[in-house]
C-alpha positions, 0 to 999 in steps of 0.5 A: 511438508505440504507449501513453502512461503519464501517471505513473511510480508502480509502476503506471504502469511496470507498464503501460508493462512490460506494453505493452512485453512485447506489443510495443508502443512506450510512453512514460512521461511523469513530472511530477517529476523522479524517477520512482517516484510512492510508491516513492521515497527521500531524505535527508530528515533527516540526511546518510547516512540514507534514508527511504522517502517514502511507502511502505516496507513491501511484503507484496503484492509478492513473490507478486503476478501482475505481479512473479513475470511479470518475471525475478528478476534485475529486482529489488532485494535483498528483505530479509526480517525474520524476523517480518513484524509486532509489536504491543505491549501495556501489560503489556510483551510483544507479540504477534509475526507470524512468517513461520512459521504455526506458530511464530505459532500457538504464540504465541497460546495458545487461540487458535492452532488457530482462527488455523491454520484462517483465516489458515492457509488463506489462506496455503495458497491464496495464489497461487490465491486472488490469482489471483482477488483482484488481479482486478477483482470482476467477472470469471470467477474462476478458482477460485471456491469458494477465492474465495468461502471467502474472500470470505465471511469477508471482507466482515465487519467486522473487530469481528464476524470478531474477536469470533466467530474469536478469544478472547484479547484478545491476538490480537484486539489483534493483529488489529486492527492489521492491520485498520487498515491498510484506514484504516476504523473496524473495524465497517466491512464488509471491514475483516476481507478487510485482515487476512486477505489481510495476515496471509496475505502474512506466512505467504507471503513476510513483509513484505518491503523493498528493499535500499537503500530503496523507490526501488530498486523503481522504478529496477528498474521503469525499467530493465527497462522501457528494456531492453525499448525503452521511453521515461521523460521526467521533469519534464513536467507534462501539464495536458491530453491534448492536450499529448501526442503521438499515441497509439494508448492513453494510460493515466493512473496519476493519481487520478479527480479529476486524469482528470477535469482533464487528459482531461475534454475527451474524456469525455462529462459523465456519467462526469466527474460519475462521476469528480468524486464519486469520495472520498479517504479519510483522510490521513497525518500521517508522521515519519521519524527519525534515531536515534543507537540502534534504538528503545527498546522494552519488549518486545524481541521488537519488534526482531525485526519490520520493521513495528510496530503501536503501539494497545493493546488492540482496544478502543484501535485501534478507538476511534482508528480510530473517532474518524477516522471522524467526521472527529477526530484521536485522542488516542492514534493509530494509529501505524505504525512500520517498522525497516529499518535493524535489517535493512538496515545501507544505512538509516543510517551504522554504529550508527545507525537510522531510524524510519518512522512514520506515523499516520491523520488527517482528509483534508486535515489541517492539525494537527501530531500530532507529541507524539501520535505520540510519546507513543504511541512513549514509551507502548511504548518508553519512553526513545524521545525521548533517541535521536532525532538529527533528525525530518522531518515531513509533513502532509497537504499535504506528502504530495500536495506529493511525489505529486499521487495523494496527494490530501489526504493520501491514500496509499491512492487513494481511501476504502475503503468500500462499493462503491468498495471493491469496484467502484473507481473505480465500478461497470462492467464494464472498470474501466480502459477509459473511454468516450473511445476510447483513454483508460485508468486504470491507478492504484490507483483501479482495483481490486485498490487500493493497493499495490506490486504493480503489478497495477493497472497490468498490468490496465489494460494488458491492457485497453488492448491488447485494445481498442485493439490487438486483441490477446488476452492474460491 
């Protein structure tokens, strides 16, 4: 056996794919006994309604690297909403993220010329700029006055870039709820690059969803990658590499800490030390739902998003994101909402729906924030309660029950402040390789980070088969 992959998330496959592609033999070896790490799908409420576990929504996926190298005939039906996001406020309207710039522009009064010339431009440049963004930092980039446009504004925190881009309180709401998907207190340095890489992937190809549920992302994964002689074993738990076979590279789709347990016996004490102060950021407290009508809201022009985002005003996002920063449970959360069925009638039987709703909590939280979150929901949807058929809820412990990576709760693989957002896991030049010959990591604690675009994975795979193989690849 040529490559081992140790996990079966988006990453994982998309580093079995790419070894395959090479020529390389390769064996995915899964603990559960379905494959898919957070893209995965299940009735958990009712019988004939699918909820994505953890992720649900994909705005990296269409135009990443690794997804546009595969044939489209790989892939599951993308369903596309026509506006990738809304985000409602107290006086009954919301402001609404079009998949058109310009229609988005329009409707954010004073401000849609300066929205036009940041986010526009990131649009603009979206394949160029991902090019050298899905990258580790450290490396020649291909365009590089596109990547420090860019990496300029960037690296403001979103409080700063809001106040100085934006006038309407609207358009700030707006921004910083899209902000928060980075789970930082928006004064955070970088929390601005979140909102500007996400609002640019809604100009560029929407917020999109598979059709039938996000485990058809990781059955497409499977199958092409059996189609090009590669193995998947399920419910095989690995506790130590020296379980495996013999391999000539074995790449971890796992988090540091589990690195550290399962191949500490081969990597020299200082990088395990390196690997042990490695910190989860915060959790998720997440509800699916069972609805007997779509969700209630207030401002009908919700109806037209997949994703939305309930907070209020800036000043509310932030205060709730700030408050998680020190460790606390807001009272009024951020919370997350997704709608597939109003776009994918598969969700839920004929005339019923499905909400997927999650809010930030502590790493590790035991509180349920069920009353918060639906306060938050009846806030911006009143009548929201009198449609629920049936609710699933998971905390923190429940989230890594279902995917280990997940570590207290965690689905982003590891906080997203200071260098360990720029340089994760830790600062070195191959971010993938370890010092232990042969032994890769390839989650989304190696850069670009979270997300299902499985560049994470292609990255570390490239890595792999220029050191362990020899072979030159881009």
């Amino acid at each position: 056996m040529d490559a081992i992959v140790v996990g079966s998330g988006p990453n994982g496959l998309a580093a079995a794919i790419t070894l395959a592609k090479a020529g390389r033999s390769v064996r995915v070896v899964e603990a559960n006994d379905t494959i898919g790490g957070g893209c995965r799908s299940a009735e958990l409420t009712l019988p004939g309604f699918v909820h994505d576990t953890c992720s649900a929504v994909h705005p990296m996926a269409p135009r990443s690297p690794f997804v546009r190298s595969l044939p489209e005939s790989v892939w599951p039906v993308w369903v596309t909403p026509p506006a990738a996001v809304a985000h409602p406020l107290d006086d009954g309207t919301a402001v609404v993220v079009e998949q058109d710039l310009l229609r988005t522009a329009e409707g954010l009064g004073r401000d849609g010329t300066a929205y036009r010339g940041t986010v526009g431009r990131v649009a603009r440049d979206w394949d160029a700029l991902g090019a050298d963004v899905l990258r580790p930092l450290l490396h020649w980039p291909a365009h590089p006055f596109l990547l420090a446009g860019f990496g300029l504004p960037a690296l403001l925190s979103a409080s700063v870039y809001a106040r100085l881009a934006f006038r309407e309180p609207r358009t700030r709401a707006m921004f910083a709820g899209v902000a928060a998907h980075s789970f930082l207190p928006l004064g955070t340095p970088t929390t601005t690059s979140f909102a500007l890489m996400l609002l640019g992937a809604a100009h560029v190809g929407g917020w999109p969803f598979p059709r039938g549920g996000s485990q058809r992302i990781s059955d497409a994964l499977a199958g092409h990658l059996r189609s090009l002689g590669g193995e998947i074993e399920t419910g095989h738990r690995v506790r130590d590499v020296a379980e495996l076979p013999d391999a000539t590279a074995t790449l971890f789709d796992v988090t540091p800490r589990q690195l550290d347990r399962i191949a500490g016996a081969r990597l020299p004490d200082g990088y395990r030390r390196r690997l042990r102060r490695y910190r989860p950021g915060p959790g998720v407290f997440k509800i699916d739902y069972a609805l007997s009508a779509p969700v209630p809201w207030r401002a009908p022009e919700c109806a037209r998003a997949g994703t939305v985002h309930l907070g209020g005003s800036f000043e509310d996002v932030s205060r709730a994101e700030a408050e998680l920063g020190q460790g606390r449970h807001p009272e009024r959360p951020f919370v997350l909402v997704a709608q597939h069925s109003l776009f994918d009638p598969t969700r839920a039987p004929v005339g019923k729906h499905t909400a997927w709703v999650y809010c930030h909590v502590p790493n590790g939280s035991t509180v349920d924030m069920t009353d918060r979150v639906e306060a938050q929901l009846e806030r911006f949807a009143p009548g929201f309660r009198d449609v629920v058929l049936a609710r699933h809820t998971m905390t923190t412990a429940d989230v890594e029950r279902r995917n280990e990576n997940n570590i207290g709760g965690d689905i982003s693989s590891g906080a997203h402040d200071g260098l360990q957002f720029l340089l994760r896991p830790f600062p070195q030049v191959d971010p993938y390789a370890t010092p232990a010959k042969g032994i890769y990591l390839c989650s989304a604690a190696t850069p670009p980070g979270a997300g299902v675009h499985g560049m994470c994975g292609a990255n570390a795979a490239r890595s792999a088969l220029r050191r362990s193989f020899g072979l030159g690849v881009r």
